[in-house]
C-alpha positions as a Markdown table, in Angstrom:
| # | Residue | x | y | z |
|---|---|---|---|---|
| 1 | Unk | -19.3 | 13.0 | 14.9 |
| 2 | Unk | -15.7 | 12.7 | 16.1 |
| 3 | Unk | -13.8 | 9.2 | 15.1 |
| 4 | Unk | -13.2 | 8.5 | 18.8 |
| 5 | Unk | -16.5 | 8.7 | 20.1 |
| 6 | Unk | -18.2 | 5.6 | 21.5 |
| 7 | Unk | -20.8 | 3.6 | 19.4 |
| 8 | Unk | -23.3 | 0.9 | 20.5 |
| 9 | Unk | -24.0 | -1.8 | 18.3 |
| 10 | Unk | -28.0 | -2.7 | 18.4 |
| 11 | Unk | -28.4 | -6.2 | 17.9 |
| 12 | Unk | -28.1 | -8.0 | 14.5 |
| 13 | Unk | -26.4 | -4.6 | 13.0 |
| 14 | Unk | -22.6 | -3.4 | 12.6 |
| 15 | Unk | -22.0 | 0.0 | 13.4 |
| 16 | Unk | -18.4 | 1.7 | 12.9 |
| 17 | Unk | -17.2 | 5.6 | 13.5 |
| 18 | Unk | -15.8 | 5.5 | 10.5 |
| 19 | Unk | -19.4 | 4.6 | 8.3 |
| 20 | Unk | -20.8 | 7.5 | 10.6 |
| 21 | Unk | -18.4 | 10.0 | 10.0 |
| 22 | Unk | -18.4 | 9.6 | 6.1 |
| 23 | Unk | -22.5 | 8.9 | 5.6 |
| 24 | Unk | -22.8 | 12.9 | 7.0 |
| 25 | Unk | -21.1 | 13.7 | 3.4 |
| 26 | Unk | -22.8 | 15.2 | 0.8 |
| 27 | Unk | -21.1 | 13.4 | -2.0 |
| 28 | Unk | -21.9 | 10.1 | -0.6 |
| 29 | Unk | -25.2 | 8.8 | -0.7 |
| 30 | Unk | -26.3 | 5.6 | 1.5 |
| 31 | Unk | -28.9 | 3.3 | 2.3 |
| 32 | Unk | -29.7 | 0.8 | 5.2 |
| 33 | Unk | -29.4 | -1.9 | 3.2 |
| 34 | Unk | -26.9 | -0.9 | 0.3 |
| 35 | Unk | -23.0 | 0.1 | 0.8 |
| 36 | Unk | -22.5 | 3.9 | 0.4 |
| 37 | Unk | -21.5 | 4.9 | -3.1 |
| 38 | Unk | -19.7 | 8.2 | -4.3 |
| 39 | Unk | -21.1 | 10.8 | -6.5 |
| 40 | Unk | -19.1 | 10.6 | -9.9 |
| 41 | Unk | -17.2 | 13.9 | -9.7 |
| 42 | Unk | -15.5 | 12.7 | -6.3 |
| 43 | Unk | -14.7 | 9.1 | -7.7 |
| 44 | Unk | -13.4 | 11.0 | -10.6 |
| 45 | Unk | -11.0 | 13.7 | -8.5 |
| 46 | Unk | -9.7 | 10.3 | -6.8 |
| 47 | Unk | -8.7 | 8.9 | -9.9 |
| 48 | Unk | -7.1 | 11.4 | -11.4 |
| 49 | Unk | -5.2 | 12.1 | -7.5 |
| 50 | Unk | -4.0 | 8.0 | -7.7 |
| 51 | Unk | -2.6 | 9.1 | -11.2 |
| 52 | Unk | -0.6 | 12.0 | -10.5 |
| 53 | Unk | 0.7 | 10.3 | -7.4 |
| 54 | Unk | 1.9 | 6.7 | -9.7 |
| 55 | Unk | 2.9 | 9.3 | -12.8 |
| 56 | Unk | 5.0 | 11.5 | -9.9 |
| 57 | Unk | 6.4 | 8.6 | -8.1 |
| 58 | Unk | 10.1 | 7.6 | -9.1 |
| 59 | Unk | 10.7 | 4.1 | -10.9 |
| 60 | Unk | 13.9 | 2.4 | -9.3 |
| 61 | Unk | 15.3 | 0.5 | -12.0 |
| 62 | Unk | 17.3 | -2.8 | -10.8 |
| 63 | Unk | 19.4 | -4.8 | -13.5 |
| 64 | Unk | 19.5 | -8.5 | -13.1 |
| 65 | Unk | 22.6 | -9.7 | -10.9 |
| 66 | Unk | 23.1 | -5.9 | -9.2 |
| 67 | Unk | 24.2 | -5.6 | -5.9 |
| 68 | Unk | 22.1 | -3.8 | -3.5 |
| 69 | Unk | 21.9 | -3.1 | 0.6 |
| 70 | Unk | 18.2 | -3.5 | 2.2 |
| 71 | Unk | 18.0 | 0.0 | 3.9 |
| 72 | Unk | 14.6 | -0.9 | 6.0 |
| 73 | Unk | 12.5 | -3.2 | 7.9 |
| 74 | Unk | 13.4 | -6.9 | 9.7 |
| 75 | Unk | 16.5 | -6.9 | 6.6 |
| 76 | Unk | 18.3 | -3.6 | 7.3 |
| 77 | Unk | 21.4 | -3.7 | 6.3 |
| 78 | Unk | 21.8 | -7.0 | 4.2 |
| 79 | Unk | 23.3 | -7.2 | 1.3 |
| 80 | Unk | 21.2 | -8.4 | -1.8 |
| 81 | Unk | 21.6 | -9.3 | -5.5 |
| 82 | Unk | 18.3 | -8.1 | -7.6 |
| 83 | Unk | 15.7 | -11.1 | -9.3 |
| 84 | Unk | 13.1 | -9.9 | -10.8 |
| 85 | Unk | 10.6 | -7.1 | -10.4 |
| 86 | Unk | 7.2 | -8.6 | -9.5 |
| 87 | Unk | 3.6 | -7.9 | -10.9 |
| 88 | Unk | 3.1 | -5.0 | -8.5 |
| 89 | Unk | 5.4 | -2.0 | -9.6 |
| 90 | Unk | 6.6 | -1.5 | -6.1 |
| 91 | Unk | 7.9 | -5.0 | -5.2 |
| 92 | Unk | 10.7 | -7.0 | -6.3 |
| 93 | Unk | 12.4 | -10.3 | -5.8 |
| 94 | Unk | 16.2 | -10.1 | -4.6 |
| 95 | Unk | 18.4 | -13.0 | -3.4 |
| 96 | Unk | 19.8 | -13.1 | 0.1 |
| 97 | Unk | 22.6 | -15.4 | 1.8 |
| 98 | Unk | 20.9 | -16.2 | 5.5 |
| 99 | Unk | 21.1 | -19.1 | 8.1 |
| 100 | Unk | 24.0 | -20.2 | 5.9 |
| 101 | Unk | 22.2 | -20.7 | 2.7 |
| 102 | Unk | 20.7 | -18.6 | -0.6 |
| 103 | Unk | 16.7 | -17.8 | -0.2 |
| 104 | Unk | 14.9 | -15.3 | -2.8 |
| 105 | Unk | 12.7 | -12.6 | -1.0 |
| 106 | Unk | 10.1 | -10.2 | -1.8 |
| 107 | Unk | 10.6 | -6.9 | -1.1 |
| 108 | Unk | 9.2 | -2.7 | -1.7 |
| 109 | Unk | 11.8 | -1.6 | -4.0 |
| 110 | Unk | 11.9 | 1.6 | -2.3 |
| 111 | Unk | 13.6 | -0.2 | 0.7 |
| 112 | Unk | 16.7 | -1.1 | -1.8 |
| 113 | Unk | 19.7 | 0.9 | -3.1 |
| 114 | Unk | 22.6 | 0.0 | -4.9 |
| 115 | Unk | 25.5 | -1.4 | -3.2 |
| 116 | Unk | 28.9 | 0.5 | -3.0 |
């Protein structure tokens, strides 16, 4: 069943395209009642996918006190002084000057690059 086809919803029950679509597969089993649960050899192959992806990905190290430029998003372009890295290994704390005074931000490291 295609994503974009319409759906009605019979009273009392939530239906979504998205819960049709993936109940049709054969490595997911479901019940009425019961959320649909993977067999273990396709929770497995995603595992080990997330892993390759997180061992693959490139760590941007940041020194304390090193100048960077925001590349991306509402920040583009503002110059910023790196914190801290934060408990998720893709965002970090840097230190801006806006509206005239100092304010610590959160940001996705990948956004950043050094200054210069």
């Amino acid at each position: 069943m295609p994503l974009t086809s319409p759906r009605r919803r019979e009273p009392g029950r939530a239906v979504s395209a998205i819960g049709a679509s993936v109940s049709s597969s054969p490595a997911i089993s479901s019940s009425e009642s019961h959320p649909a649960s993977l067999a273990g050899t396709s929770s497995e192959r995603i595992r080990e996918r997330l892993f390759e992806e997180t061992a693959t990905s490139p760590r941007l190290t940041f020194t304390p006190g090193q100048r960077l430029v925001i590349e991306r998003g509402p920040l583009a372009m503002v110059d910023a002084i790196f914190d801290r890295a934060l408990n998720s290994s893709e965002r970090v704390q840097v230190l801006v000057h806006l509206l005239g005074r100092p304010m610590t931000v959160a940001v996705d490291a990948a956004i950043l690059r050094p200054a210069g």
